[in-house]
BAFISE-968637 format. One record per residue (C-alpha): residue number from 1; residue in one letter; x, y, z. Coordinates in nm, 3 decimals. Layout:
residues N
[atom NUM,'a',[X,Y,Z]]
...
end
This chain:
residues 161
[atom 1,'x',[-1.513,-1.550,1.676]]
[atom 2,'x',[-1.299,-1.780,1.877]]
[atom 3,'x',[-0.924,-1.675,1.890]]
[atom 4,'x',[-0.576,-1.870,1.971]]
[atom 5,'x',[-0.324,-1.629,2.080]]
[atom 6,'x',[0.028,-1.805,2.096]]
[atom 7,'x',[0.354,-1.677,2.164]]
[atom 8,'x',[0.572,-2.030,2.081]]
[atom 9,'x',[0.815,-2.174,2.295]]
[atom 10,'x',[1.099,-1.935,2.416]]
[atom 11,'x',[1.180,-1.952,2.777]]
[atom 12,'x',[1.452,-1.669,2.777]]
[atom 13,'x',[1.213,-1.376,2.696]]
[atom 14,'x',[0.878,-1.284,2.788]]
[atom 15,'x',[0.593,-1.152,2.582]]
[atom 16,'x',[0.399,-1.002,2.849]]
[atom 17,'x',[0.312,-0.696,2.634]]
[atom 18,'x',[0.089,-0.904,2.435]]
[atom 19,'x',[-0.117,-1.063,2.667]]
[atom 20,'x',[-0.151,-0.739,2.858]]
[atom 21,'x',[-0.289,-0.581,2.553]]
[atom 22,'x',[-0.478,-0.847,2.490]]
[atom 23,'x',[-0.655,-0.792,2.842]]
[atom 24,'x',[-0.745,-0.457,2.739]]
[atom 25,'x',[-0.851,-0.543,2.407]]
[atom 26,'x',[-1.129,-0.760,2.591]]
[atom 27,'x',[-1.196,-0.482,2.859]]
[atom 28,'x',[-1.269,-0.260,2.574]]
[atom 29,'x',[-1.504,-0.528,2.433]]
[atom 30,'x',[-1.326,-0.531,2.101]]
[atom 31,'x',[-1.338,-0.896,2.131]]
[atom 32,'x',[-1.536,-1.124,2.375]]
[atom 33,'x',[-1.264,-1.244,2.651]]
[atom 34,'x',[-1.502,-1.618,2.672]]
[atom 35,'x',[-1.380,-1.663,2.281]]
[atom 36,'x',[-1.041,-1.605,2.317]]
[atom 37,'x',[-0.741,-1.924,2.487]]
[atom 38,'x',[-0.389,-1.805,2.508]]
[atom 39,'x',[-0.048,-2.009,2.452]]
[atom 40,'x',[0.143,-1.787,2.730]]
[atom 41,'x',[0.452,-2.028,2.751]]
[atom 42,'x',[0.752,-1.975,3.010]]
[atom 43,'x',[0.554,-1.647,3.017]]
[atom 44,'x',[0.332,-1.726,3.348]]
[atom 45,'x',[0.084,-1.481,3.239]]
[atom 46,'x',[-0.279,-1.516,3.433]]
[atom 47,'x',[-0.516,-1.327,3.206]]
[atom 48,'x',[-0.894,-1.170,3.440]]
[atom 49,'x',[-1.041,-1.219,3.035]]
[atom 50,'x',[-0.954,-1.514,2.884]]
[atom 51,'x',[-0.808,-1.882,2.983]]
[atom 52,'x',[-0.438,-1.931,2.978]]
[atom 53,'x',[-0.262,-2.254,2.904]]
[atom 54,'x',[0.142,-2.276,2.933]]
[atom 55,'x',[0.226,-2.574,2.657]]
[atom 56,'x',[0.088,-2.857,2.484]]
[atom 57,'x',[0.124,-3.139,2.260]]
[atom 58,'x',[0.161,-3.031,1.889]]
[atom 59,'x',[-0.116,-3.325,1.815]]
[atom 60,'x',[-0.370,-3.037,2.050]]
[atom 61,'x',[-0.202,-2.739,1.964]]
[atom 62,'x',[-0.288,-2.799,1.612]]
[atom 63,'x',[-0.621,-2.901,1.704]]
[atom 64,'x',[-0.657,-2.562,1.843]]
[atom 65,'x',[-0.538,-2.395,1.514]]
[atom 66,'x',[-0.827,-2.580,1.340]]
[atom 67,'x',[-1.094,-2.474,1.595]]
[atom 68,'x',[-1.026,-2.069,1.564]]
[atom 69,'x',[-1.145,-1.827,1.348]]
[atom 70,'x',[-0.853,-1.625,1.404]]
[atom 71,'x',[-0.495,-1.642,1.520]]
[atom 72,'x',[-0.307,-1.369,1.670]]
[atom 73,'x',[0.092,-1.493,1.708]]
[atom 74,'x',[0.426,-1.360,1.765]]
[atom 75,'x',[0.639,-1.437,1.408]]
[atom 76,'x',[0.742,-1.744,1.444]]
[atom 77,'x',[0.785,-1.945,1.126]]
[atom 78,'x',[0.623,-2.263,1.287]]
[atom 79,'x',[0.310,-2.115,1.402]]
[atom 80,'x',[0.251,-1.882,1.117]]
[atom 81,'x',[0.291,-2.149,0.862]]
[atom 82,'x',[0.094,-2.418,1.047]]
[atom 83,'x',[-0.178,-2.116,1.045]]
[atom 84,'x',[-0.189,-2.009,0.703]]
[atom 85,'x',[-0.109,-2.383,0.559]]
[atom 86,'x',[-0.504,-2.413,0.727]]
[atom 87,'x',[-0.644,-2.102,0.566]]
[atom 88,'x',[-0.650,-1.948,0.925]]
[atom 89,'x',[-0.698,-1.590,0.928]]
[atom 90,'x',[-0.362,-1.459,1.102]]
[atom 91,'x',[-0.211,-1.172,1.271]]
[atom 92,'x',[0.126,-1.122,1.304]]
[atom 93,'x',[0.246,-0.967,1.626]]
[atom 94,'x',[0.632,-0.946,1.610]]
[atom 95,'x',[0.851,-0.989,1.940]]
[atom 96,'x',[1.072,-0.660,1.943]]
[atom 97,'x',[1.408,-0.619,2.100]]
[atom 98,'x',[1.295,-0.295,2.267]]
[atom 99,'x',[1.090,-0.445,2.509]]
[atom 100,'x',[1.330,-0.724,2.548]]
[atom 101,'x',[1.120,-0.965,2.398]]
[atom 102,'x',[1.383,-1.082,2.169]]
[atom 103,'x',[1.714,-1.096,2.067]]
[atom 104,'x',[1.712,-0.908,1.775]]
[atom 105,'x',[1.422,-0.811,1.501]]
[atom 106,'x',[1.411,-1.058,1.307]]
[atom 107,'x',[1.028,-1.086,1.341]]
[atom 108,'x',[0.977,-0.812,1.185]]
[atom 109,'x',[1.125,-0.891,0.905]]
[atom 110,'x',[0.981,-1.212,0.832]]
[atom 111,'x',[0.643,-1.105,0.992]]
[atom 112,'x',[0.660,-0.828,0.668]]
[atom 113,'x',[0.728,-1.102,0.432]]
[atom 114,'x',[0.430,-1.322,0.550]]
[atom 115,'x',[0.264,-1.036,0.513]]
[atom 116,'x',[0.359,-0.889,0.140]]
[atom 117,'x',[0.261,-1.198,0.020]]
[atom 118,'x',[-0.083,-1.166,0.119]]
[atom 119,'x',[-0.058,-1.445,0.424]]
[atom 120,'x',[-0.129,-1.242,0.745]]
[atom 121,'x',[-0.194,-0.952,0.873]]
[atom 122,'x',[0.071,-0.753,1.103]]
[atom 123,'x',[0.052,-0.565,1.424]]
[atom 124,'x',[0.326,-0.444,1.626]]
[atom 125,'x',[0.103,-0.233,1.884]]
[atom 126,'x',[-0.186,-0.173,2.038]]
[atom 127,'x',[-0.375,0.045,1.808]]
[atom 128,'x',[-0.254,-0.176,1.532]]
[atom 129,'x',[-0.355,-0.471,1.642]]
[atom 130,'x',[-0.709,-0.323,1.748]]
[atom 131,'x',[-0.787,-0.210,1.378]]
[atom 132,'x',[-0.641,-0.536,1.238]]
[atom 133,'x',[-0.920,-0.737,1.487]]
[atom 134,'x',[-1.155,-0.481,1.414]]
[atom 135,'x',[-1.121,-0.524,1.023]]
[atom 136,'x',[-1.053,-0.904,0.994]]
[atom 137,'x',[-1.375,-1.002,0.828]]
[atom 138,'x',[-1.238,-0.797,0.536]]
[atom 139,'x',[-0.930,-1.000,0.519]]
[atom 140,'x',[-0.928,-1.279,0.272]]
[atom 141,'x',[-0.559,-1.462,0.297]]
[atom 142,'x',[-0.410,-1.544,0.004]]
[atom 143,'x',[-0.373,-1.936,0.039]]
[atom 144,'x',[-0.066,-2.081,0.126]]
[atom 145,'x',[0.099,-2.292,-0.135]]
[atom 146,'x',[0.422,-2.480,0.004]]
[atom 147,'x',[0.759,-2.375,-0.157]]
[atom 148,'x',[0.989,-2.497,0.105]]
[atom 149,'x',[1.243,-2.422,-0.115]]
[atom 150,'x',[1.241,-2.034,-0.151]]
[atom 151,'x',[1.142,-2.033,0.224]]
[atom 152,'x',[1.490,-2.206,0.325]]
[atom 153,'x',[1.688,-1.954,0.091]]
[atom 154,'x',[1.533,-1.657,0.240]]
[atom 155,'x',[1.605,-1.780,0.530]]
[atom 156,'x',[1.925,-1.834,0.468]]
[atom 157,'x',[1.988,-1.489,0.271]]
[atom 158,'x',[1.850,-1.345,0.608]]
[atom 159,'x',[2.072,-1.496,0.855]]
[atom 160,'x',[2.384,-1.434,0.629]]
[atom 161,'x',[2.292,-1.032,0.571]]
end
């Protein structure tokens, strides 16, 4: 199963936790480290399991979308939708605030939304995201049908609550 792990573009805050998880993930063999390329960003992260690139172009980036099985992502609207607009399997693995990862926790929010509509799967630690990789072949994502539309007003009802 070959696996993108992205964490987008923010330079203020790093996601460490996930690739460090990740790490033991493939020490524990729960997925094959050779399978699995990481996005790490402004991150710097060296992985000892899997290869680690810092940015791309969104012409390869996409490309890399098409060739995995699975993608496991922080909630950002941008890389879940160019997932599941491919049929990608997805997990969602939200930035929080308590690790200073973010802001705020927003991406939890719309990482549960993605994911009561059938889109993705979510994860917000270790043990979650273990069963979620360990069960994926018995996810089947409902497909994505565009409705930019609704998207923008729940966007917007979410940035004006």
């Amino acid at each position: 199963m070959r696996v993108l792990v992205t964490i987008g573009s923010m330079s203020e805050k790093k996601f460490t936790r996930l690739f460090k998880i990740m790490d033991e993930i493939c020490e524990e063999g729960i997925i094959d480290g050779k399978q699995v390329v990481a996005q790490v960003g402004f991150d710097g992260y060296k992985s000892k399991y899997y290869d680690c690139f810092d940015m791309t172009s969104d012409e390869n980036f996409k490309r890399m979308i098409d060739e995995s099985d699975l993608i496991i992502t922080h909630a950002g609207t941008g890389t879940v939708t160019s997932s599941i607009k491919r049929g990608k399997k997805v997990i969602v693995f939200p930035r929080l605030v308590e690790y200073d990862e973010h802001y705020d926790n927003h991406q939890i929010e719309l990482a549960e939304s993605f994911s009561k509509q059938g889109y993705v799967l979510v994860a917000k630690t270790k043990e979650e995201l273990k069963k979620q990789i360990q069960n994926i072949d018995l996810f089947d994502p409902t497909p994505f049908i565009s409705n930019n539309d609704r998207i923008s007003n729940m966007i917007i009802d979410f940035i004006e609550k």
